[in-house]
Gaussian input, Z-matrix of N, CA and C with variables (Angstrom, degrees):
# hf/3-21g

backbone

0 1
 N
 C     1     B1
 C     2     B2     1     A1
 N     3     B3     2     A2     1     D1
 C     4     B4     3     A3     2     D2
 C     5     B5     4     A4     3     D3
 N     6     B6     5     A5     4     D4
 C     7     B7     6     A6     5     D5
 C     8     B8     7     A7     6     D6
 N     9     B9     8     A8     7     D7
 C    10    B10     9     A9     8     D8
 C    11    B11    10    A10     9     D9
 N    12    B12    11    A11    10    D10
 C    13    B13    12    A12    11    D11
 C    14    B14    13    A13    12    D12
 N    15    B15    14    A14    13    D13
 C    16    B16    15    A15    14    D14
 C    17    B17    16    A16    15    D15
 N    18    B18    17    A17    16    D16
 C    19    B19    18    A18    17    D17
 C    20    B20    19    A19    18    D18
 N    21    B21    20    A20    19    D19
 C    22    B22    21    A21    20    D20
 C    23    B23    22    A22    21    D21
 N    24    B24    23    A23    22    D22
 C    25    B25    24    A24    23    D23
 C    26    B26    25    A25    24    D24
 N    27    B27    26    A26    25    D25
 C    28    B28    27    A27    26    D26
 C    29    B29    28    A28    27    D27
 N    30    B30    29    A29    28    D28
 C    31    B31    30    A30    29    D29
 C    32    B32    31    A31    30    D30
 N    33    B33    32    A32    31    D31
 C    34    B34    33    A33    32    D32
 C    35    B35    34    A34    33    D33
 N    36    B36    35    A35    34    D34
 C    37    B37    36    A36    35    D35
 C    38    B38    37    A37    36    D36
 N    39    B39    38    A38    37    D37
 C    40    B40    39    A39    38    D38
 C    41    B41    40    A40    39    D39
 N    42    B42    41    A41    40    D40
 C    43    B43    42    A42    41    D41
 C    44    B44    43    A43    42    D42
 N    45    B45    44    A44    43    D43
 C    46    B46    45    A45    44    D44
 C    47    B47    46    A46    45    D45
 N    48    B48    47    A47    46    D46
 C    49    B49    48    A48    47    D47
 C    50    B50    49    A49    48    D48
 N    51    B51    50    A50    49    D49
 C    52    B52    51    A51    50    D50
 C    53    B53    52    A52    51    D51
 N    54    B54    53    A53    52    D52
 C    55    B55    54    A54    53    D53
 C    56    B56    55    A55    54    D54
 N    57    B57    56    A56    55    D55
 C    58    B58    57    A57    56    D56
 C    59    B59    58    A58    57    D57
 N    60    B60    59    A59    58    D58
 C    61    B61    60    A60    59    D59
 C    62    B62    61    A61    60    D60
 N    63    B63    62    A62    61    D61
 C    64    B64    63    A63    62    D62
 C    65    B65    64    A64    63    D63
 N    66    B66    65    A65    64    D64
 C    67    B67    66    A66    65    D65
 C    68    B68    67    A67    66    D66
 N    69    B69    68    A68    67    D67
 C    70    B70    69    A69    68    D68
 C    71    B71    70    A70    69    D69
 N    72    B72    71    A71    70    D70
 C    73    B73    72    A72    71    D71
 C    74    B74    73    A73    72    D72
 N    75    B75    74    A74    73    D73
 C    76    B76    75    A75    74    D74
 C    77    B77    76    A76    75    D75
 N    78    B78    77    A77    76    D76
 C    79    B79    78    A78    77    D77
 C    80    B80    79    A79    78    D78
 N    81    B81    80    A80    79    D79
 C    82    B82    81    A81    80    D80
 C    83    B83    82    A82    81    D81
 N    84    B84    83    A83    82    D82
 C    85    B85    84    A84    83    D83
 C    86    B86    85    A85    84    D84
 N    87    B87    86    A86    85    D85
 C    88    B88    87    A87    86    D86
 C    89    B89    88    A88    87    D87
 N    90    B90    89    A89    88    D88
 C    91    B91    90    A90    89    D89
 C    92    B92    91    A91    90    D90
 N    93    B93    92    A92    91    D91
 C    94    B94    93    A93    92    D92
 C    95    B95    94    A94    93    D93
 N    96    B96    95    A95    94    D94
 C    97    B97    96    A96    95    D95
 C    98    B98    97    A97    96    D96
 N    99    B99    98    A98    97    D97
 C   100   B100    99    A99    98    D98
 C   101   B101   100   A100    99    D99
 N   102   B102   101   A101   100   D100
 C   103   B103   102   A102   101   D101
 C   104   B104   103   A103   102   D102
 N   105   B105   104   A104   103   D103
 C   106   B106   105   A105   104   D104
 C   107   B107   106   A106   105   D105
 N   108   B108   107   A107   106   D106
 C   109   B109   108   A108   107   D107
 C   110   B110   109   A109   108   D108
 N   111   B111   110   A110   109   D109
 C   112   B112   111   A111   110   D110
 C   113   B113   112   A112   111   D111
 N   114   B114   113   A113   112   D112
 C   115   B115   114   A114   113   D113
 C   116   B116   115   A115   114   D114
 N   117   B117   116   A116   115   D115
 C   118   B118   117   A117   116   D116
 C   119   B119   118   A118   117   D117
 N   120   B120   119   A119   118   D118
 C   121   B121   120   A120   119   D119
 C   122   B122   121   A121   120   D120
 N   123   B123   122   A122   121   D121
 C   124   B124   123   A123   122   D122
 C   125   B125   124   A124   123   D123
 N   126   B126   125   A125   124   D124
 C   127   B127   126   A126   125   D125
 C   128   B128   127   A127   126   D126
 N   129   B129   128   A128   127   D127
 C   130   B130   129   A129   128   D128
 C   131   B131   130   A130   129   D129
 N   132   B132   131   A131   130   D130
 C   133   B133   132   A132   131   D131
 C   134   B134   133   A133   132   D132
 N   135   B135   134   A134   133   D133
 C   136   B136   135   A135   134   D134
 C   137   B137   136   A136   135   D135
 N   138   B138   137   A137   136   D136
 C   139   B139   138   A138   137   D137
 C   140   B140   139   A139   138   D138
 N   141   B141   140   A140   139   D139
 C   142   B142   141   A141   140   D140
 C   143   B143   142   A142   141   D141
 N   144   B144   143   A143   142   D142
 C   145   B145   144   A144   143   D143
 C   146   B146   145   A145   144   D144
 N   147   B147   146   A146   145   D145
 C   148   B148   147   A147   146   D146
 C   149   B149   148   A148   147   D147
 N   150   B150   149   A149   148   D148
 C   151   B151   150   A150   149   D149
 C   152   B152   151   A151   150   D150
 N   153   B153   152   A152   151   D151
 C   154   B154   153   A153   152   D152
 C   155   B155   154   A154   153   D153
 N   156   B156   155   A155   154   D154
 C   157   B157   156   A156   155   D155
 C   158   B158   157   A157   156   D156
 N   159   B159   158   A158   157   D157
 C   160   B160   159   A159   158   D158
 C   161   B161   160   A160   159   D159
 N   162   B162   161   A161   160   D160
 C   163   B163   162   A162   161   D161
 C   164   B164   163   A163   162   D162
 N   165   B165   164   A164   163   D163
 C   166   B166   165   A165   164   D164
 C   167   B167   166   A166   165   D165
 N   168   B168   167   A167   166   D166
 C   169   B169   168   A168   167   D167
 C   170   B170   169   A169   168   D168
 N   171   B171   170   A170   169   D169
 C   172   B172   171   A171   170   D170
 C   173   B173   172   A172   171   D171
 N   174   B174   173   A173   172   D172
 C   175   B175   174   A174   173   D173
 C   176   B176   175   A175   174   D174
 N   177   B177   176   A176   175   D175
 C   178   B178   177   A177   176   D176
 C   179   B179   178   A178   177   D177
 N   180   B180   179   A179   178   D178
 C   181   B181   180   A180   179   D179
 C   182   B182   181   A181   180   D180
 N   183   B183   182   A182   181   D181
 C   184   B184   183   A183   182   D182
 C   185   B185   184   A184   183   D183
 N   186   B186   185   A185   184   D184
 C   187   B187   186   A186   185   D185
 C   188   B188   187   A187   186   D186
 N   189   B189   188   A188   187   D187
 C   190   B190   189   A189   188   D188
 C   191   B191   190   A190   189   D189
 N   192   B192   191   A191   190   D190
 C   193   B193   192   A192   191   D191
 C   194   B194   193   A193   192   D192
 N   195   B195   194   A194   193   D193
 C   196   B196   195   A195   194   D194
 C   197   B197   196   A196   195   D195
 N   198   B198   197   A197   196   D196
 C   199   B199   198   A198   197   D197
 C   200   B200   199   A199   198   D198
 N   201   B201   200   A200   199   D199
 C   202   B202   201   A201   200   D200
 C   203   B203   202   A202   201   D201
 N   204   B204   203   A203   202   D202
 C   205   B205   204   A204   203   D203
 C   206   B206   205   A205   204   D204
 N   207   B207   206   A206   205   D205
 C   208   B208   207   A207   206   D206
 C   209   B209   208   A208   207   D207
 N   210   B210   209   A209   208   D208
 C   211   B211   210   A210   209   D209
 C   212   B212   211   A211   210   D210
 N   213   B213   212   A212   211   D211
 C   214   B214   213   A213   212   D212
 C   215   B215   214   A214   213   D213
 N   216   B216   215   A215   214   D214
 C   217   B217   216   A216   215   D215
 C   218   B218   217   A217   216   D216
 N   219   B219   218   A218   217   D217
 C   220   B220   219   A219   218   D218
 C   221   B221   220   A220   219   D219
 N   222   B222   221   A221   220   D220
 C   223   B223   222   A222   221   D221
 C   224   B224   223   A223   222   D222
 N   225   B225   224   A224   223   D223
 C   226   B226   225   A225   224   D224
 C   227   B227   226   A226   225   D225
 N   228   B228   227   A227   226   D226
 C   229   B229   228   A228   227   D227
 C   230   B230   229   A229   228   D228
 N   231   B231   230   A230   229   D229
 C   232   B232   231   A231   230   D230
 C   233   B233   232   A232   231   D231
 N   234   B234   233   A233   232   D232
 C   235   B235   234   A234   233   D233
 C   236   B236   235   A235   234   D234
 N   237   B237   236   A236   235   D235
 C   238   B238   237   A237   236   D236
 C   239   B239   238   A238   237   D237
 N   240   B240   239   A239   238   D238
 C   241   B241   240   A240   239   D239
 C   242   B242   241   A241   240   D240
 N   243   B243   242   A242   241   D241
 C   244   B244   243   A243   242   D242
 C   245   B245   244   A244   243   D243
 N   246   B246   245   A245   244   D244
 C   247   B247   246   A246   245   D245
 C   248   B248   247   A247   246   D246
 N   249   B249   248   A248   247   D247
 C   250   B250   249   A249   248   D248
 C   251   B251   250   A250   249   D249
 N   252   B252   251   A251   250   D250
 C   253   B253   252   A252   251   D251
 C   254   B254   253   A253   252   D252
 N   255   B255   254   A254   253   D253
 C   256   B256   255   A255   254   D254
 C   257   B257   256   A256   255   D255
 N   258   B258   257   A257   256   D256
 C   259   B259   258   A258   257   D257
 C   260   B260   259   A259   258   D258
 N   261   B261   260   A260   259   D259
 C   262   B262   261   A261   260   D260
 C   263   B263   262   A262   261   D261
 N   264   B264   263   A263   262   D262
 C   265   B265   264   A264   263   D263
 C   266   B266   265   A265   264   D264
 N   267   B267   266   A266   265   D265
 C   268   B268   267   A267   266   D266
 C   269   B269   268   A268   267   D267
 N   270   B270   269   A269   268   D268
 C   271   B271   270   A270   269   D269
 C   272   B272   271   A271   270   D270
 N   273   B273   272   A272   271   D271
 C   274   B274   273   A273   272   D272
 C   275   B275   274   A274   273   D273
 N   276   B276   275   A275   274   D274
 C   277   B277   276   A276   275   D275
 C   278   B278   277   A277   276   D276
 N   279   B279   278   A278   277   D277
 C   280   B280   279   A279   278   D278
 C   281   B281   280   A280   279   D279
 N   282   B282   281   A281   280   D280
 C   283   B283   282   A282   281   D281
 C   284   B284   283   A283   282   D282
 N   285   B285   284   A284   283   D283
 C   286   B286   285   A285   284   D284
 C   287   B287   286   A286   285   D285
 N   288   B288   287   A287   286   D286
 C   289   B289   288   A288   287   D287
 C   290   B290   289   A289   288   D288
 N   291   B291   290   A290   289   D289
 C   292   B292   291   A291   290   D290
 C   293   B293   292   A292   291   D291
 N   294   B294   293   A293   292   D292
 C   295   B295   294   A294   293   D293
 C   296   B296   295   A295   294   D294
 N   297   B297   296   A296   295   D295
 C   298   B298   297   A297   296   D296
 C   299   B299   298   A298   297   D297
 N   300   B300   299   A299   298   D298
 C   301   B301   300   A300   299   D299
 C   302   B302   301   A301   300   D300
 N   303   B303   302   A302   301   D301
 C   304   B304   303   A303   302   D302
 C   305   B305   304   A304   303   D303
 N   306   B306   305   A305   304   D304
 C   307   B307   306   A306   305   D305
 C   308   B308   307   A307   306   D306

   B1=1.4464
   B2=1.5319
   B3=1.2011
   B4=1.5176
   B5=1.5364
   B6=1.1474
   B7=1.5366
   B8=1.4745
   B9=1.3134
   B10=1.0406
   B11=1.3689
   B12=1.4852
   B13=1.2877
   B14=1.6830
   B15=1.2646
   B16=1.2292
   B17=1.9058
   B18=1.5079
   B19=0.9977
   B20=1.2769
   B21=1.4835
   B22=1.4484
   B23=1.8727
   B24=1.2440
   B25=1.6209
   B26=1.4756
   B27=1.2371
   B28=1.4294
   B29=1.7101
   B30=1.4252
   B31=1.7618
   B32=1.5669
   B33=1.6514
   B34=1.6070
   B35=1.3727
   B36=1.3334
   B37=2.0282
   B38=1.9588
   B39=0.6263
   B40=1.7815
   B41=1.5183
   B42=1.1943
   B43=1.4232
   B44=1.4436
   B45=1.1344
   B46=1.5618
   B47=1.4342
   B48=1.3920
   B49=1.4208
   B50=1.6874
   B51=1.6354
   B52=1.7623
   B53=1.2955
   B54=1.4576
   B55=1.8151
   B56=1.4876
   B57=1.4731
   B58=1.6976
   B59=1.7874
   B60=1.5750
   B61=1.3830
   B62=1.2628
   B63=1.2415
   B64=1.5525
   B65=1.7883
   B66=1.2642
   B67=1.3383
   B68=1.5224
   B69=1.3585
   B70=1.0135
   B71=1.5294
   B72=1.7925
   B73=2.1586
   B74=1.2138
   B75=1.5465
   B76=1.4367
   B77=1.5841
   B78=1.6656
   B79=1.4388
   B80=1.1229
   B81=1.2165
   B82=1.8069
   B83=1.5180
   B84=1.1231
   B85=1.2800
   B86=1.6965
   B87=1.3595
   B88=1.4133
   B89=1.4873
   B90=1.0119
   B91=1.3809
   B92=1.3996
   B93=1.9925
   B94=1.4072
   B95=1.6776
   B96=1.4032
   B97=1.4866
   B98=1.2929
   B99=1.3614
   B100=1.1066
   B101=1.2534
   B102=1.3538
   B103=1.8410
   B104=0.9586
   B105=1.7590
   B106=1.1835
   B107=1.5429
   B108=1.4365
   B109=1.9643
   B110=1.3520
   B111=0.8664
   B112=1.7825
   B113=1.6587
   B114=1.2667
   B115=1.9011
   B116=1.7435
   B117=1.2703
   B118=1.9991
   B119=0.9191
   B120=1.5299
   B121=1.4928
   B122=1.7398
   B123=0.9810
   B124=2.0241
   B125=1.5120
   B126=1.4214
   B127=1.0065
   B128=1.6480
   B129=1.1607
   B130=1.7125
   B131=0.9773
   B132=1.2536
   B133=1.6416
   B134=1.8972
   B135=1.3793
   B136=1.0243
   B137=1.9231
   B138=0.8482
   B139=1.6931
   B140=1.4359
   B141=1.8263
   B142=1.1461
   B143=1.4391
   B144=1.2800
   B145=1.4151
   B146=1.1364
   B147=1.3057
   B148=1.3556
   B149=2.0609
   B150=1.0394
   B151=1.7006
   B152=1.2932
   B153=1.2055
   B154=1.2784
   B155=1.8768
   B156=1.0414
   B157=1.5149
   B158=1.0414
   B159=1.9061
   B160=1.5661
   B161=1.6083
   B162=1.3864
   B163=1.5581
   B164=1.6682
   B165=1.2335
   B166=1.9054
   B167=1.5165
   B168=1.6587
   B169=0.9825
   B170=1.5680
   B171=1.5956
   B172=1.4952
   B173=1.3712
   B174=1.0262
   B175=1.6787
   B176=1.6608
   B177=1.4198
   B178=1.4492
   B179=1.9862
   B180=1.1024
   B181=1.8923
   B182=1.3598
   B183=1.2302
   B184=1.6009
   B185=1.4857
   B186=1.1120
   B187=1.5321
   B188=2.2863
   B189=1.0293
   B190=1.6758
   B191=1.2900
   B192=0.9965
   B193=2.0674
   B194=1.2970
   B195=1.6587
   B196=1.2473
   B197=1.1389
   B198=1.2189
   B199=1.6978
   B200=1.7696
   B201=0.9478
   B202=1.5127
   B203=1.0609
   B204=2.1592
   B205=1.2292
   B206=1.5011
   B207=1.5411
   B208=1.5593
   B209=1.3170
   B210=1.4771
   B211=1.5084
   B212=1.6217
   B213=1.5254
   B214=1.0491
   B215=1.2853
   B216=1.9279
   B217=1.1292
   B218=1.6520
   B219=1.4868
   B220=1.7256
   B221=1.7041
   B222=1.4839
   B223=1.4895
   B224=1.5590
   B225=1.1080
   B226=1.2770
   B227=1.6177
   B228=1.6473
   B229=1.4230
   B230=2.0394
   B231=2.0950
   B232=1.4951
   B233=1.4543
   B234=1.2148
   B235=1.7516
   B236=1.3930
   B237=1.5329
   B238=1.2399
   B239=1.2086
   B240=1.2285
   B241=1.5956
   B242=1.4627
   B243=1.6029
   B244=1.5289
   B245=1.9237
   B246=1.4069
   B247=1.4123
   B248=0.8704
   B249=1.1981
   B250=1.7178
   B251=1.2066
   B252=1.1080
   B253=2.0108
   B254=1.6468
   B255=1.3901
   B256=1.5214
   B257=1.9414
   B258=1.3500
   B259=1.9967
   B260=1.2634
   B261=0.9024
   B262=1.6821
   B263=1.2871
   B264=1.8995
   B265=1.7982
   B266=1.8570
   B267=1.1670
   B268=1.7639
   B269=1.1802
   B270=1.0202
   B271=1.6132
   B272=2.0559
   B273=1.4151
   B274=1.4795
   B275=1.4867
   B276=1.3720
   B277=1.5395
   B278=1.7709
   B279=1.1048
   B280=1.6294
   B281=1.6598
   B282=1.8597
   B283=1.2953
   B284=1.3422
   B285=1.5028
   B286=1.8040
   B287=2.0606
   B288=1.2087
   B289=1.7700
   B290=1.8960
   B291=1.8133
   B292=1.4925
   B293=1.3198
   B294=1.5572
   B295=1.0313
   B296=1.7817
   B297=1.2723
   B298=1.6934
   B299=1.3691
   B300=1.3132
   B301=1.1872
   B302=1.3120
   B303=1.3757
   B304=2.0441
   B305=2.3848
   B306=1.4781
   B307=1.5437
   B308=1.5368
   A1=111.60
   A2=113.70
   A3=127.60
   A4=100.34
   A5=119.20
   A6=128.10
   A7=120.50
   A8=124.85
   A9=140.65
   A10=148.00
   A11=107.68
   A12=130.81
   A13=108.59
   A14=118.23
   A15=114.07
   A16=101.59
   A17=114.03
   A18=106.12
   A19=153.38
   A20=102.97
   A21=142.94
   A22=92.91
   A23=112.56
   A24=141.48
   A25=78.89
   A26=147.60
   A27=156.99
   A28=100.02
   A29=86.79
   A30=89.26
   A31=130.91
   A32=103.22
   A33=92.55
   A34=89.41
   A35=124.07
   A36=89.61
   A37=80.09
   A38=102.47
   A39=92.38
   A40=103.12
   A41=130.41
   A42=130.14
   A43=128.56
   A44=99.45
   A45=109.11
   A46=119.12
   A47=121.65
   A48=142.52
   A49=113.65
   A50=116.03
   A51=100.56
   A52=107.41
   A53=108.50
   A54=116.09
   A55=85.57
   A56=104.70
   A57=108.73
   A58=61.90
   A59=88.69
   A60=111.59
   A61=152.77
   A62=130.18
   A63=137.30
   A64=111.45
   A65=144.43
   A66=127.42
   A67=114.24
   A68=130.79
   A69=144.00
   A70=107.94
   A71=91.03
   A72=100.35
   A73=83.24
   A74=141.82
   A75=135.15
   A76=103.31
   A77=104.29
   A78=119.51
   A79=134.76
   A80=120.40
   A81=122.64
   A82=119.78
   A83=131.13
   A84=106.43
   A85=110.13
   A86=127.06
   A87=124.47
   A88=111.65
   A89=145.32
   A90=145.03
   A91=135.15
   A92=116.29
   A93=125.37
   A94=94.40
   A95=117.53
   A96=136.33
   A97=106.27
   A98=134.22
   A99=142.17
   A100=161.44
   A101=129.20
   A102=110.51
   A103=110.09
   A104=109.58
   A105=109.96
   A106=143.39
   A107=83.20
   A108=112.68
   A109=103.19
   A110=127.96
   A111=158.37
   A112=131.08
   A113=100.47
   A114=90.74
   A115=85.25
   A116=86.97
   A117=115.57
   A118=120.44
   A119=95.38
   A120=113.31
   A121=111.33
   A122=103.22
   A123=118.11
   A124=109.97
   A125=90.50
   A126=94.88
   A127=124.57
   A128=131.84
   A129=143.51
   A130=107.67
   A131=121.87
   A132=113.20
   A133=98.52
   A134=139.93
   A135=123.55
   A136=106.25
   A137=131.98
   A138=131.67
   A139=110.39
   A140=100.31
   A141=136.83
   A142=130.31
   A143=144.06
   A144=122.53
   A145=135.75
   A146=139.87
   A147=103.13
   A148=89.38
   A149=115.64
   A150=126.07
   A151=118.84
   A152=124.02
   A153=117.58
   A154=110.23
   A155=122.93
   A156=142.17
   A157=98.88
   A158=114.65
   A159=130.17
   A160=97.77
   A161=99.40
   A162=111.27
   A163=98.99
   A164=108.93
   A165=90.40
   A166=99.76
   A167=129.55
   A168=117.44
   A169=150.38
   A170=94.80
   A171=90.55
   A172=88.42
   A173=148.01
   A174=155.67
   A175=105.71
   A176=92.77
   A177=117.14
   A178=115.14
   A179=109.27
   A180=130.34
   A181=88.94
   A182=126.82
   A183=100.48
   A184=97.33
   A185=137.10
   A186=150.38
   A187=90.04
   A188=102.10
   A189=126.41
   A190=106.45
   A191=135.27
   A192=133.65
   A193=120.86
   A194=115.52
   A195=94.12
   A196=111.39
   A197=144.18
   A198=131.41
   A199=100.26
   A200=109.94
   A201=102.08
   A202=122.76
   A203=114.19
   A204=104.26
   A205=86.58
   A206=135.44
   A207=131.54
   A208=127.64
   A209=106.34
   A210=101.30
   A211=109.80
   A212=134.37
   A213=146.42
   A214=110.69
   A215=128.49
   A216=138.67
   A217=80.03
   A218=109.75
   A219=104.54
   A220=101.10
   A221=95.64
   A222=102.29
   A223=116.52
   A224=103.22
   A225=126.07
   A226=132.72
   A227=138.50
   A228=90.16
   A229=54.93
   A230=81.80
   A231=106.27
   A232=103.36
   A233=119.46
   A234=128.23
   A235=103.60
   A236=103.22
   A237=133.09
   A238=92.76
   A239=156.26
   A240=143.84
   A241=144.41
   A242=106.27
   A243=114.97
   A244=78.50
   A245=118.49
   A246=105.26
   A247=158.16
   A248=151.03
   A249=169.48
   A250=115.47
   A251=150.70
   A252=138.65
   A253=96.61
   A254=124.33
   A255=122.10
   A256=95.90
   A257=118.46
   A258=100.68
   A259=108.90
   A260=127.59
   A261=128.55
   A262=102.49
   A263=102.66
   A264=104.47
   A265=91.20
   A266=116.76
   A267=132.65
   A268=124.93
   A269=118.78
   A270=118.43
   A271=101.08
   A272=112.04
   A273=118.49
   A274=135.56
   A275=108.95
   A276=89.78
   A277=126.33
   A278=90.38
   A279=98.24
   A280=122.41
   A281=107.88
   A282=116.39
   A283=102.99
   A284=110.39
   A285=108.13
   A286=75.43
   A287=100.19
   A288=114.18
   A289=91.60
   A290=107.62
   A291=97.51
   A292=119.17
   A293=116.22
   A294=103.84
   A295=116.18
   A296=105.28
   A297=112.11
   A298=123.92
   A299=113.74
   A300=109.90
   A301=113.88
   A302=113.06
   A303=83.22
   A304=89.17
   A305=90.69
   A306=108.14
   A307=106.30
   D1=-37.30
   D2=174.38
   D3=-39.91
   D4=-81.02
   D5=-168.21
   D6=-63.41
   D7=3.67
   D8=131.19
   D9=-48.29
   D10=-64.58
   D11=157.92
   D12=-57.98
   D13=-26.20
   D14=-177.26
   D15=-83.14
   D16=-37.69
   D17=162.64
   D18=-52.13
   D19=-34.74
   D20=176.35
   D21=-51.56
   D22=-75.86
   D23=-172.05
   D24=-47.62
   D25=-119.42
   D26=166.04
   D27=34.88
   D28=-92.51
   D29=166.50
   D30=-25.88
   D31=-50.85
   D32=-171.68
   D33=-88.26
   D34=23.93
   D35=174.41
   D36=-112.79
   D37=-52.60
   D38=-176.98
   D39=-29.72
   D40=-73.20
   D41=160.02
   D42=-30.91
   D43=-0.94
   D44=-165.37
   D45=34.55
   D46=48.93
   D47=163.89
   D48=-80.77
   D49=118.05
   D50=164.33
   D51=-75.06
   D52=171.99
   D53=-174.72
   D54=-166.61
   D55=168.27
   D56=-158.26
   D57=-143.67
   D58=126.84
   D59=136.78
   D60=-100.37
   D61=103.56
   D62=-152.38
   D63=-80.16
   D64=100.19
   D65=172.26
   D66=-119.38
   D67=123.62
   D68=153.20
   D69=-35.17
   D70=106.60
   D71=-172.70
   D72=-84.02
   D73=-63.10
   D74=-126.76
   D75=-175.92
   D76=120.62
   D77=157.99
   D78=-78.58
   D79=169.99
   D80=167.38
   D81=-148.05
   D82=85.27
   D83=-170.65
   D84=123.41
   D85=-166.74
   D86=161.87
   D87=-76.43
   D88=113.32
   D89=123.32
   D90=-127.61
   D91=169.18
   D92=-130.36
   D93=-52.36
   D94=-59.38
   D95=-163.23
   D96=-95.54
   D97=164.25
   D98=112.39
   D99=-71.04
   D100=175.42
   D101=-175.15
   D102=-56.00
   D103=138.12
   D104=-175.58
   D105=121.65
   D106=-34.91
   D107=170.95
   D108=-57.92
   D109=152.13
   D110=166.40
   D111=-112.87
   D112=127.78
   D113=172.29
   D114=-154.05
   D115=146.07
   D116=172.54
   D117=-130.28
   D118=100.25
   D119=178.42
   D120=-80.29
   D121=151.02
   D122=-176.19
   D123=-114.12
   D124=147.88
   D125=179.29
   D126=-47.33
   D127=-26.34
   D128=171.08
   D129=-72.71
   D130=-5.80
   D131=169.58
   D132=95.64
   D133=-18.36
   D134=-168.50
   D135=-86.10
   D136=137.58
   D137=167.41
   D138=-99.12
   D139=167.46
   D140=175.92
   D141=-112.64
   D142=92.46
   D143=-141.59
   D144=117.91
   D145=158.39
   D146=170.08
   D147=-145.38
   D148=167.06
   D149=149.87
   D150=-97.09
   D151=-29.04
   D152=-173.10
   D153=164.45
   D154=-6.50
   D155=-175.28
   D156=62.37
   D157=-159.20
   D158=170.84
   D159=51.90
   D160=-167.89
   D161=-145.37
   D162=-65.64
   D163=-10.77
   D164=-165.59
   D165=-91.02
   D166=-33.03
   D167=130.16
   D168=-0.31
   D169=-68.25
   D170=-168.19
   D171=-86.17
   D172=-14.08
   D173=173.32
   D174=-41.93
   D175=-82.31
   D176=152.50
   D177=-16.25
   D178=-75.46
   D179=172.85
   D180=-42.40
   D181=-58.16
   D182=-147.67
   D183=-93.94
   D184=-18.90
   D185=-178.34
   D186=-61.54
   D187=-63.82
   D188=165.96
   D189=-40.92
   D190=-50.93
   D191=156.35
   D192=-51.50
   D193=-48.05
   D194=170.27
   D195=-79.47
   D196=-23.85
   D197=-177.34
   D198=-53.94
   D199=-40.97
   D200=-165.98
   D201=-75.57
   D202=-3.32
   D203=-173.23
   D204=-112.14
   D205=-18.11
   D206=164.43
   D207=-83.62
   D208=-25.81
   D209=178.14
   D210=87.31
   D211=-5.78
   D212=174.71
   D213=-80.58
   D214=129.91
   D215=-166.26
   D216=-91.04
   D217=143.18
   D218=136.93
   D219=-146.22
   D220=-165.40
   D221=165.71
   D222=-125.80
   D223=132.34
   D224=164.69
   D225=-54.30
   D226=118.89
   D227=-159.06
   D228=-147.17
   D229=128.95
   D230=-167.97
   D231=-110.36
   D232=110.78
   D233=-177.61
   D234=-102.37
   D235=112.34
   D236=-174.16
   D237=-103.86
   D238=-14.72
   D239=169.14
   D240=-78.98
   D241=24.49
   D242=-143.49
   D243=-157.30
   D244=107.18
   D245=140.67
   D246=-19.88
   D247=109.59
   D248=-139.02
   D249=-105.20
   D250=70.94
   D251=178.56
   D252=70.50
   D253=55.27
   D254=165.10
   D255=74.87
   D256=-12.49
   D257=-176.39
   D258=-85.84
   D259=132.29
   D260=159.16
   D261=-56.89
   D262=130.67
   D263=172.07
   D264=-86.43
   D265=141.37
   D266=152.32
   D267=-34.10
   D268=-30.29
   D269=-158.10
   D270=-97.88
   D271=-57.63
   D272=-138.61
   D273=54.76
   D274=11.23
   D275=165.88
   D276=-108.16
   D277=-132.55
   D278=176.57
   D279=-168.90
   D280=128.84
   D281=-161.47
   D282=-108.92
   D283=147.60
   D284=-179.60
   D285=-106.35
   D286=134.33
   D287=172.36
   D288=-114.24
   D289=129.97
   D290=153.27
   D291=-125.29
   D292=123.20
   D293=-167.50
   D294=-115.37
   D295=147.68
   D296=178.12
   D297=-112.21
   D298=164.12
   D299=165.47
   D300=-86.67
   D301=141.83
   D302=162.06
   D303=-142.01
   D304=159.58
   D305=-160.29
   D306=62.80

């Protein structure tokens, strides 16, 4: 999957497309992925990749929109241990995501 995502990135810079790359710096606890995971989000909003889906995910996605319209790296830090609208999240832990722009 690695060399993919690296492909993906490749592509949109040849195109001269930006894309925000999302990678899981550091876990704690149970969660979906580990350090290391990747997702590339596009400018259209559709991605490549995943961190882990569900809400820390889409957390992640929209954190990934604004990078692409500021250009500002940050990190993301996705708490999977705390209930959502009455659902239990699966996991209980917690992911630091950092994500960049790149092109």
């Amino acid at each position: 999957m690695q060399q993919e995502i690296y492909r993906e990135i490749a592509g949109a810079i040849e195109r001269g497309e930006p894309v925000v790359l999302a990678t899981v710096a550091r876990t704690r606890g149970s969660t979906p992925r580990k350090t290391g995971a990747k997702m590339v989000v596009r400018n259209d909003g559709t991605f490549f990749g995943t961190i882990g889906g569900g809400c820390g995910e889409a957390e992640v996605w929209q954190e990934a929109m604004v990078t692409l319209e500021d250009g500002k790296a940050r990190i993301v830090t996705v708490n999977l241990t705390e209930p959502t609208d009455g659902e239990d999240k699966i996991c209980g832990g917690i992911m630091d995501v950092f994500v960049e722009r790149i092109g």
